[in-house]
Backbone as a chain_set.jsonl record, in Angstrom:
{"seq": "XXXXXXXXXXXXXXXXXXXXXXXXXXXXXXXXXXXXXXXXXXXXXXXXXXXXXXXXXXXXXXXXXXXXXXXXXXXXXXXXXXXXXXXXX", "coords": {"N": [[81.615, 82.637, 70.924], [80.178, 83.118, 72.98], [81.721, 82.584, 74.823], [83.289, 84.721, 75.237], [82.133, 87.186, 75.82], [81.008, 86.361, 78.722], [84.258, 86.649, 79.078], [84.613, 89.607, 78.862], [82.618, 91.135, 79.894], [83.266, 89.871, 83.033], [85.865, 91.039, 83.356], [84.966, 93.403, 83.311], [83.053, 93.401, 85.737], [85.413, 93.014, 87.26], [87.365, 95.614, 86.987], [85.363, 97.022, 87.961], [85.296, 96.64, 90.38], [87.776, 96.926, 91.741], [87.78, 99.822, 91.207], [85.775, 100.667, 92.876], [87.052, 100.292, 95.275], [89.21, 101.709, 95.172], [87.763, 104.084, 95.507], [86.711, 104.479, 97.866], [88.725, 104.48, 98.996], [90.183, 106.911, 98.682], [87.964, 108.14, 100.376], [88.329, 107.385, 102.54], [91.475, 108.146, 103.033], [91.024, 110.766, 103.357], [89.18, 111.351, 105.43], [90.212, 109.485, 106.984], [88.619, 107.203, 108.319], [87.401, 104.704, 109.484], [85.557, 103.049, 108.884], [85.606, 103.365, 106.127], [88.127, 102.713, 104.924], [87.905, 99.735, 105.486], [85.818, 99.143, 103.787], [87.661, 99.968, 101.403], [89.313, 97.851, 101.32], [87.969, 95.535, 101.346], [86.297, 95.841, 98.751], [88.864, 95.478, 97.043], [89.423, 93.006, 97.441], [87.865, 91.726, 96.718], [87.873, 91.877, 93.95], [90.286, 90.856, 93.491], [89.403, 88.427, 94.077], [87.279, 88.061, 92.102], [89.193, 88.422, 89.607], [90.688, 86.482, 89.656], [89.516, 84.285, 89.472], [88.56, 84.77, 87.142], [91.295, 84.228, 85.424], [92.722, 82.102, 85.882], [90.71, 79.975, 85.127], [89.375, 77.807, 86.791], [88.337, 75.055, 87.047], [84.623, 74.299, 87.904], [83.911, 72.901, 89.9], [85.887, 73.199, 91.411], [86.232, 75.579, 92.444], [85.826, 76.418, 94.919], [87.816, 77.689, 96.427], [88.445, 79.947, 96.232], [86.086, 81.548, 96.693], [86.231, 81.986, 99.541], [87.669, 84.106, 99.483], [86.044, 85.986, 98.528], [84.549, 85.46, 101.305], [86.065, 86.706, 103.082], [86.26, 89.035, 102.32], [83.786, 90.303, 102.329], [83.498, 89.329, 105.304], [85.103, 90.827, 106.484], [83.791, 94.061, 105.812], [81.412, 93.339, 107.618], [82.778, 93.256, 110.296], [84.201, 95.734, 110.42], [81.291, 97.29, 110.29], [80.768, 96.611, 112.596], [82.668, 97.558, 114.648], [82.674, 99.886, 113.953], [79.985, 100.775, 114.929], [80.168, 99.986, 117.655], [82.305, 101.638, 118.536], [80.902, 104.091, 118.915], [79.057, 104.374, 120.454]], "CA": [[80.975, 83.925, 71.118], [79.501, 83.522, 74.561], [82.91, 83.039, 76.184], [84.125, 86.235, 74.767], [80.992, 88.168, 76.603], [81.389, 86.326, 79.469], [85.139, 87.268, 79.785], [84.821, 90.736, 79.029], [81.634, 90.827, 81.515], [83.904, 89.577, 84.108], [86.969, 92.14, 83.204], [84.217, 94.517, 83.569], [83.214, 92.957, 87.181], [86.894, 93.361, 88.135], [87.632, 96.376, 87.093], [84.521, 97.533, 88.575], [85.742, 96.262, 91.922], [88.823, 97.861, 91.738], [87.227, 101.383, 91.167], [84.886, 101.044, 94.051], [87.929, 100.215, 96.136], [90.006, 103.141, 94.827], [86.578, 105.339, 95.107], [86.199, 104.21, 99.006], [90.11, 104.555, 99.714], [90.046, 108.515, 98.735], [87.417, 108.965, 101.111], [89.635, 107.129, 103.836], [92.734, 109.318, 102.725], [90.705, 112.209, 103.247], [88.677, 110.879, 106.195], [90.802, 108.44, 108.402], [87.583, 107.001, 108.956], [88.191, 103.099, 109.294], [84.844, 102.198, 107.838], [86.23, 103.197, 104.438], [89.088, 101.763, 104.722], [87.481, 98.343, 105.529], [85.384, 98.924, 102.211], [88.242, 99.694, 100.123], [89.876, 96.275, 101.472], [86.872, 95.117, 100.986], [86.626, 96.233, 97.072], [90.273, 94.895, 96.119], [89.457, 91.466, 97.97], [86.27, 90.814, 95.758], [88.838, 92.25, 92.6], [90.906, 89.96, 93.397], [88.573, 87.256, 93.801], [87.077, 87.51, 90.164], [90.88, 88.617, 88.437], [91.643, 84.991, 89.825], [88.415, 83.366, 88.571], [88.397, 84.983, 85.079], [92.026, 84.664, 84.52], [92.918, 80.87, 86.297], [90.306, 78.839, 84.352], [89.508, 76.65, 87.581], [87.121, 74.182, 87.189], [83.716, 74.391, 88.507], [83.88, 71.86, 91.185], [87.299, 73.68, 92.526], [86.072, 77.129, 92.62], [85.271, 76.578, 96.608], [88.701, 78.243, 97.04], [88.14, 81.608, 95.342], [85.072, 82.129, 97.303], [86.601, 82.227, 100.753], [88.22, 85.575, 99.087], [84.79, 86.412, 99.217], [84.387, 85.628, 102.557], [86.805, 87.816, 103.703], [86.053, 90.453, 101.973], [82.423, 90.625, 103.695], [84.062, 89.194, 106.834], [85.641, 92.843, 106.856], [82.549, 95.146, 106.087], [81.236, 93.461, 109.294], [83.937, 93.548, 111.056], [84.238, 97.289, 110.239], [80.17, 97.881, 110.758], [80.162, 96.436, 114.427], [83.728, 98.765, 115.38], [82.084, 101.174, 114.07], [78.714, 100.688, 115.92], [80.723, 99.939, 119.173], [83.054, 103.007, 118.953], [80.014, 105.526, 118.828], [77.526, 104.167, 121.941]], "C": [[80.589, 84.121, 72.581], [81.032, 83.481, 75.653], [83.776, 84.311, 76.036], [83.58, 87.204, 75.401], [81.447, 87.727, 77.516], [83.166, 86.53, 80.044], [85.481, 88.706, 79.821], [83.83, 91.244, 80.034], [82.855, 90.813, 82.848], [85.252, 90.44, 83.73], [86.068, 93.301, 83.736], [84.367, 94.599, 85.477], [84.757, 93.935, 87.875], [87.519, 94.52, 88.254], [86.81, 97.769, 87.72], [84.474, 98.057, 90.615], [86.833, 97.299, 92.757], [88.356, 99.391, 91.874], [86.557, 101.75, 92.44], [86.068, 101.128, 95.34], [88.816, 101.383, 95.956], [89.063, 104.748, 95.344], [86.324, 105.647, 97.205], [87.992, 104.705, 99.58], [90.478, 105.95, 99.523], [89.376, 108.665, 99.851], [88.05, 108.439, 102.513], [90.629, 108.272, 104.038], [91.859, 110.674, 103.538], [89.835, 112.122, 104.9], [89.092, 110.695, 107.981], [89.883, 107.604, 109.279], [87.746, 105.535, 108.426], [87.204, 102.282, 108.635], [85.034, 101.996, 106.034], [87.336, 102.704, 104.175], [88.828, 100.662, 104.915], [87.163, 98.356, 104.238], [86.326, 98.559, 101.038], [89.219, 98.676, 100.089], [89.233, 95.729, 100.665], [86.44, 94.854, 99.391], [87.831, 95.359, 96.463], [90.288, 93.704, 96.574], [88.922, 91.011, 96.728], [86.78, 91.066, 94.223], [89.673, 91.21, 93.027], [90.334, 88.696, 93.272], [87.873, 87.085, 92.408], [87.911, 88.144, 89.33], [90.886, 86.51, 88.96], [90.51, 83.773, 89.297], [88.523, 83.545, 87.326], [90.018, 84.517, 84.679], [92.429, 82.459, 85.35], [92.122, 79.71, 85.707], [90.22, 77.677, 85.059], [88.427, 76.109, 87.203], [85.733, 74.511, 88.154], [83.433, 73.978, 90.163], [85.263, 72.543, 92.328], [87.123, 75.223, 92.498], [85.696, 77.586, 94.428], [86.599, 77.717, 97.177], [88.243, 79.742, 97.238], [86.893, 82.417, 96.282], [85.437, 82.323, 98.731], [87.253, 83.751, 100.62], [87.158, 86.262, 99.568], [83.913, 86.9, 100.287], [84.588, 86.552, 103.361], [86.518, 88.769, 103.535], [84.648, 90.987, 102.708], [82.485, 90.428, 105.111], [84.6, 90.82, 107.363], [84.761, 93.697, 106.776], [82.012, 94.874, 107.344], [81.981, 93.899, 109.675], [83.745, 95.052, 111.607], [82.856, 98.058, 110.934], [80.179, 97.489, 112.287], [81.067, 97.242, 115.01], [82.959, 99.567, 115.183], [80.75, 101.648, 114.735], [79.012, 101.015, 117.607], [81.212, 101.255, 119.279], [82.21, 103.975, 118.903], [79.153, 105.737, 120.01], [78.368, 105.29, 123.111]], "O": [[80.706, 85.175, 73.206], [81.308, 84.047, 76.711], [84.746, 84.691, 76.691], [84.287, 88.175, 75.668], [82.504, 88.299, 77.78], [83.388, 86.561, 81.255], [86.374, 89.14, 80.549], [84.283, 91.792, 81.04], [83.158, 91.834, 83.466], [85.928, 89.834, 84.562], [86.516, 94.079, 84.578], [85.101, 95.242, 86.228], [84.973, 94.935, 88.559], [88.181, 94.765, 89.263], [87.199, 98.921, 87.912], [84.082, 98.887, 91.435], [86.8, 98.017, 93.756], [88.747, 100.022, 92.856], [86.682, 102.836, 93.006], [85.946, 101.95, 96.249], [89.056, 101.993, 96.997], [89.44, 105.911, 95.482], [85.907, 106.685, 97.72], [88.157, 105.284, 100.654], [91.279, 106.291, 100.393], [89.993, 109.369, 100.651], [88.193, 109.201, 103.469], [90.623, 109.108, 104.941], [92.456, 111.421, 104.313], [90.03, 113.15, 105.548], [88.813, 111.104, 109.109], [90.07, 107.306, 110.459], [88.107, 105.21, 107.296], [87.448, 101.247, 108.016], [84.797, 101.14, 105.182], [87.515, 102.211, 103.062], [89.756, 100.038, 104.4], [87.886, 97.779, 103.426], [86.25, 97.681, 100.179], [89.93, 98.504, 99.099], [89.567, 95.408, 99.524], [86.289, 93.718, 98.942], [87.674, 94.636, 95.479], [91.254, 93.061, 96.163], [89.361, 90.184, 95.93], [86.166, 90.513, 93.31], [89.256, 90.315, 92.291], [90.732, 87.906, 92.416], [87.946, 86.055, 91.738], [87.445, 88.483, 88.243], [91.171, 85.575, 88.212], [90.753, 82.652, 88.851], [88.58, 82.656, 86.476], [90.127, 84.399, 83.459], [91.931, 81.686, 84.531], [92.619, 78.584, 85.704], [90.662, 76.623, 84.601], [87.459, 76.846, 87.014], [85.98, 75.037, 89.239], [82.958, 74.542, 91.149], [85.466, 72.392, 93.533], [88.115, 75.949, 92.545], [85.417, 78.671, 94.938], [86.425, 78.451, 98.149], [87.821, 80.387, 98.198], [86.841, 83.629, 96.489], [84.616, 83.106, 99.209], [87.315, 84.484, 101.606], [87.112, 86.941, 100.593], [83.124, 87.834, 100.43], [83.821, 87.137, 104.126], [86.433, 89.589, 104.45], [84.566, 91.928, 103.497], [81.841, 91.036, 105.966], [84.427, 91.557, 108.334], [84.74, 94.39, 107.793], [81.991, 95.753, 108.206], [82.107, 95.114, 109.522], [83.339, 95.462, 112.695], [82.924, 98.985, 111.742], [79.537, 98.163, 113.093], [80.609, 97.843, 115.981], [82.41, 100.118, 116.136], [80.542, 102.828, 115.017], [78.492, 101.774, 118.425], [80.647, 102.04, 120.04], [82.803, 105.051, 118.823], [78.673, 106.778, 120.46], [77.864, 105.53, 124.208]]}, "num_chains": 1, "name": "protein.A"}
């Protein structure tokens, strides 16, 4: 019972991810404004990062990978917030 919540939970997560990234990449399209396009990287990184946790079944101890997805994906919202800081002064 509880791993049935926790994998539809985490389908949720992912498809949650996905949406925000789809939701952020319209306002790019429409935009051309590069902070939303970092986001909606940003969005389909961290979807990708828990599609590959919920659906790979890695072990606890080997989940260090998966989280560097992570990384990235916030490595890019910076990224994005300091261009975009710089390109305005």
């Amino acid at each position: 019972m509880m791993s049935t919540a926790v994998d539809f939970l985490s389908g949720a997560i992912t498809l949650g991810f996905f949406l925000a990234g789809l939701y952020f990449l319209r306002f790019w399209r429409r935009t051309q404004d590069s902070l939303f396009g970092a986001f909606a990287v940003a969005f389909a990184l961290l979807g990708t990062g828990q599609a590959i946790q919920a659906f790979a079944n890695i072990a606890e101890e080997e989940r260090g990978y998966v989280y560097l997805i992570r990384l990235a994906a916030f490595s890019v919202i910076l990224v994005a917030i300091v261009h975009k800081n710089r390109s305005t002064e």
